[in-house]
C-alpha positions in Angstrom: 30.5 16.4 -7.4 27.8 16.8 -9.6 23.6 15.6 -8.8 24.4 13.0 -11.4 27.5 11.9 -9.8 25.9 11.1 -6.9 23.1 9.4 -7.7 25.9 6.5 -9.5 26.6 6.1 -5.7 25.9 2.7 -4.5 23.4 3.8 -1.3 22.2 6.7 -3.8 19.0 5.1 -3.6 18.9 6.3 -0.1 18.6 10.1 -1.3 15.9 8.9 -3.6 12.3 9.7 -1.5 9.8 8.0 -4.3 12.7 4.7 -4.7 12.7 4.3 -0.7 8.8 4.3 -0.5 9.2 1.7 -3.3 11.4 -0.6 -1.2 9.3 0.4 1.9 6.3 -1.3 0.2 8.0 -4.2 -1.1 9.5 -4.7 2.8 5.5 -3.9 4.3 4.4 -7.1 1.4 7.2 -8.9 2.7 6.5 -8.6 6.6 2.6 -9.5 5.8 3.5 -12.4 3.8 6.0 -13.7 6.5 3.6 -12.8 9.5 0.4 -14.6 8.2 2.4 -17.8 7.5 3.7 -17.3 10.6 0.1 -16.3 12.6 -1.3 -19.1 10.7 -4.0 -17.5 8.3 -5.6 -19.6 5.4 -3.9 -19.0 2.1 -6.8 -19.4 0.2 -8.6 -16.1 2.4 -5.0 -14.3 1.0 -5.3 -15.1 -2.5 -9.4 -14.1 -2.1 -8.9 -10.9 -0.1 -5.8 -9.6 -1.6 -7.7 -7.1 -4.2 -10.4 -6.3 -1.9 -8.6 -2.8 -0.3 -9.5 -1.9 -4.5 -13.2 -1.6 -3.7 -12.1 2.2 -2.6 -12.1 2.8 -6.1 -15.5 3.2 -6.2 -15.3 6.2 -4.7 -14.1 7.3 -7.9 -17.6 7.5 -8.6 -18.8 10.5 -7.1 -16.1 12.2 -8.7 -12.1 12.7 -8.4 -12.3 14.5 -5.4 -14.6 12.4 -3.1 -12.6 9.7 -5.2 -8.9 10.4 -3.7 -10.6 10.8 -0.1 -12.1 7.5 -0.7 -9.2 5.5 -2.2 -6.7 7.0 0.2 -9.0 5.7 3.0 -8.3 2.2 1.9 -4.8 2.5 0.8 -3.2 3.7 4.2 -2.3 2.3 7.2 -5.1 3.6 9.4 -7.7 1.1 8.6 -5.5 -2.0 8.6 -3.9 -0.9 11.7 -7.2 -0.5 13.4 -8.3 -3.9 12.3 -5.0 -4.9 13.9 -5.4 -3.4 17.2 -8.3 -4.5 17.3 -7.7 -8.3 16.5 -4.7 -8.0 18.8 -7.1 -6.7 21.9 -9.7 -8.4 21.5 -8.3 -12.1 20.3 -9.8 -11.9 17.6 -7.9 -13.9 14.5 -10.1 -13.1 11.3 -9.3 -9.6 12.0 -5.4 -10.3 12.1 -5.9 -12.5 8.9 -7.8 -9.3 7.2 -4.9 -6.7 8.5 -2.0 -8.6 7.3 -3.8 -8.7 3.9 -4.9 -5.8 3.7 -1.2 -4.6 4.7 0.0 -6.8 2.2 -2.0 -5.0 -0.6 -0.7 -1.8 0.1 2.9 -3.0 0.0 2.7 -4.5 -3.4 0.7 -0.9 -4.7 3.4 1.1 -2.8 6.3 -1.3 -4.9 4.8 -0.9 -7.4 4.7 2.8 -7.9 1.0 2.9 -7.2 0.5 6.1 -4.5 -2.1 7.9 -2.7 -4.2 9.8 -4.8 -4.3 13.3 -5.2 -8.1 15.2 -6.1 -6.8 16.4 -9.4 -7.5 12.5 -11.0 -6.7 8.7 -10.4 -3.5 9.2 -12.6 -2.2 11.7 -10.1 -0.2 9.9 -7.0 2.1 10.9 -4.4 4.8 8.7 -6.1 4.0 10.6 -9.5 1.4 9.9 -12.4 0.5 6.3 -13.6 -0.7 5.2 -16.9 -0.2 5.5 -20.1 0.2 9.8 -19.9 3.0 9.5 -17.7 
Protein backbone atom coordinates (compact mmCIF):
# COMPACT_ATOMS: atom_id res chain seq x y z
CA UNK A 1 0.00 0.00 0.00
CA UNK A 2 1.21 3.06 -1.24
CA UNK A 3 1.24 6.86 0.99
CA UNK A 4 -1.42 7.73 -1.48
CA UNK A 5 -3.43 4.70 -0.85
CA UNK A 6 -3.63 5.39 2.56
CA UNK A 7 -4.49 8.64 2.82
CA UNK A 8 -8.09 7.50 0.54
CA UNK A 9 -8.70 5.72 3.99
CA UNK A 10 -11.71 6.94 5.68
CA UNK A 11 -9.89 7.84 9.34
CA UNK A 12 -6.78 8.91 7.09
CA UNK A 13 -7.28 12.20 8.45
CA UNK A 14 -6.13 10.73 11.63
CA UNK A 15 -2.38 10.42 10.19
CA UNK A 16 -2.75 13.92 9.05
CA UNK A 17 -0.95 16.22 12.03
CA UNK A 18 -1.85 19.88 10.45
CA UNK A 19 -5.89 18.32 9.42
CA UNK A 20 -6.23 17.07 13.24
CA UNK A 21 -5.10 20.54 14.66
CA UNK A 22 -7.65 21.82 12.22
CA UNK A 23 -10.47 19.79 13.74
CA UNK A 24 -8.93 20.40 17.22
CA UNK A 25 -9.60 24.15 16.75
CA UNK A 26 -12.93 23.80 15.34
CA UNK A 27 -13.82 21.31 18.58
CA UNK A 28 -11.90 24.15 21.10
CA UNK A 29 -14.63 26.98 19.15
CA UNK A 30 -17.18 24.56 19.68
CA UNK A 31 -16.62 23.75 23.51
CA UNK A 32 -16.35 27.81 24.06
CA UNK A 33 -19.41 28.51 22.25
CA UNK A 34 -21.35 25.69 24.08
CA UNK A 35 -19.71 26.62 27.66
CA UNK A 36 -20.51 30.40 27.57
CA UNK A 37 -24.18 29.76 26.67
CA UNK A 38 -24.07 27.39 29.13
CA UNK A 39 -22.03 29.69 32.03
CA UNK A 40 -24.36 32.34 30.94
CA UNK A 41 -22.03 35.12 29.35
CA UNK A 42 -23.60 38.17 27.37
CA UNK A 43 -23.54 37.61 23.66
CA UNK A 44 -23.08 40.86 22.86
CA UNK A 45 -19.33 40.87 25.09
CA UNK A 46 -18.72 37.66 22.50
CA UNK A 47 -19.42 39.29 19.34
CA UNK A 48 -17.25 42.58 20.97
CA UNK A 49 -14.31 40.61 22.29
CA UNK A 50 -14.04 37.89 19.76
CA UNK A 51 -11.05 39.79 17.66
CA UNK A 52 -9.50 41.23 20.59
CA UNK A 53 -6.69 38.13 21.23
CA UNK A 54 -5.59 40.06 17.40
CA UNK A 55 -4.24 43.08 19.30
CA UNK A 56 -0.90 40.68 19.63
CA UNK A 57 -0.34 41.66 16.17
CA UNK A 58 1.06 44.65 17.20
CA UNK A 59 3.83 43.12 18.19
CA UNK A 60 4.52 42.85 14.63
CA UNK A 61 5.73 46.18 15.17
CA UNK A 62 9.00 45.88 16.54
CA UNK A 63 9.81 43.48 14.05
CA UNK A 64 9.07 39.74 13.03
CA UNK A 65 10.86 38.36 15.71
CA UNK A 66 9.62 40.22 18.80
CA UNK A 67 6.35 39.92 16.49
CA UNK A 68 5.95 35.86 16.70
CA UNK A 69 6.92 36.08 20.51
CA UNK A 70 4.14 38.54 20.77
CA UNK A 71 1.43 36.98 18.70
CA UNK A 72 2.12 33.51 20.00
CA UNK A 73 1.55 35.01 23.46
CA UNK A 74 -1.97 35.68 22.60
CA UNK A 75 -2.69 32.87 20.43
CA UNK A 76 -2.05 29.96 23.02
CA UNK A 77 -3.65 28.53 25.75
CA UNK A 78 -1.54 29.93 28.51
CA UNK A 79 -3.13 33.25 28.88
CA UNK A 80 -6.71 32.11 28.46
CA UNK A 81 -6.13 29.36 30.80
CA UNK A 82 -4.74 31.64 33.35
CA UNK A 83 -7.76 33.89 33.10
CA UNK A 84 -9.64 30.73 33.65
CA UNK A 85 -8.10 29.54 36.74
CA UNK A 86 -8.20 32.39 37.88
CA UNK A 87 -12.10 33.19 37.32
CA UNK A 88 -12.67 29.66 38.52
CA UNK A 89 -10.62 30.42 42.06
CA UNK A 90 -11.50 33.34 42.64
CA UNK A 91 -15.46 33.51 41.52
CA UNK A 92 -14.89 35.69 39.41
CA UNK A 93 -17.32 35.62 36.08
CA UNK A 94 -15.96 38.43 33.70
CA UNK A 95 -12.83 36.53 33.69
CA UNK A 96 -14.65 33.18 32.69
CA UNK A 97 -16.72 35.25 30.03
CA UNK A 98 -13.10 36.69 28.65
CA UNK A 99 -11.42 32.89 28.73
CA UNK A 100 -14.13 31.20 26.85
CA UNK A 101 -13.73 34.07 24.25
CA UNK A 102 -10.65 34.29 24.12
CA UNK A 103 -10.52 30.24 23.76
CA UNK A 104 -13.00 30.61 21.19
CA UNK A 105 -10.77 32.91 19.10
CA UNK A 106 -8.09 30.56 18.96
CA UNK A 107 -10.30 27.71 17.88
CA UNK A 108 -11.74 29.43 14.83
CA UNK A 109 -7.72 30.65 13.89
CA UNK A 110 -6.50 27.08 14.55
CA UNK A 111 -9.69 25.80 11.99
CA UNK A 112 -8.96 27.89 9.99
CA UNK A 113 -5.29 27.15 9.21
CA UNK A 114 -4.11 30.22 11.02
CA UNK A 115 -0.92 28.86 13.33
CA UNK A 116 1.60 30.10 15.70
CA UNK A 117 4.00 32.16 14.15
CA UNK A 118 7.39 31.45 13.48
CA UNK A 119 10.32 34.59 13.66
CA UNK A 120 11.05 34.21 10.00
CA UNK A 121 7.54 36.52 9.07
CA UNK A 122 3.65 36.66 9.83
CA UNK A 123 3.18 34.35 6.72
CA UNK A 124 5.18 31.61 8.38
CA UNK A 125 2.93 29.30 10.85
CA UNK A 126 3.21 26.05 12.41
CA UNK A 127 0.32 24.79 10.27
CA UNK A 128 2.30 26.12 7.03
CA UNK A 129 2.34 29.63 5.25
CA UNK A 130 -0.77 31.83 4.77
CA UNK A 131 -1.56 34.35 2.22
CA UNK A 132 -1.37 34.90 -1.07
CA UNK A 133 2.56 33.23 -1.41
CA UNK A 134 1.48 30.07 -0.19
Amino acid sequence: MTDRDARRRPLAFLLDPIALLRLEGGLLLALSLLLFWKYPGAWLLYVLLVLAPDLFMLGYLRGPRAGAAVYNLGHTWLLPGLLGIIAILAGASAAGSIALIWFGHIGVDRLLGYGLKRPTGFQDTHLGRIGRNR
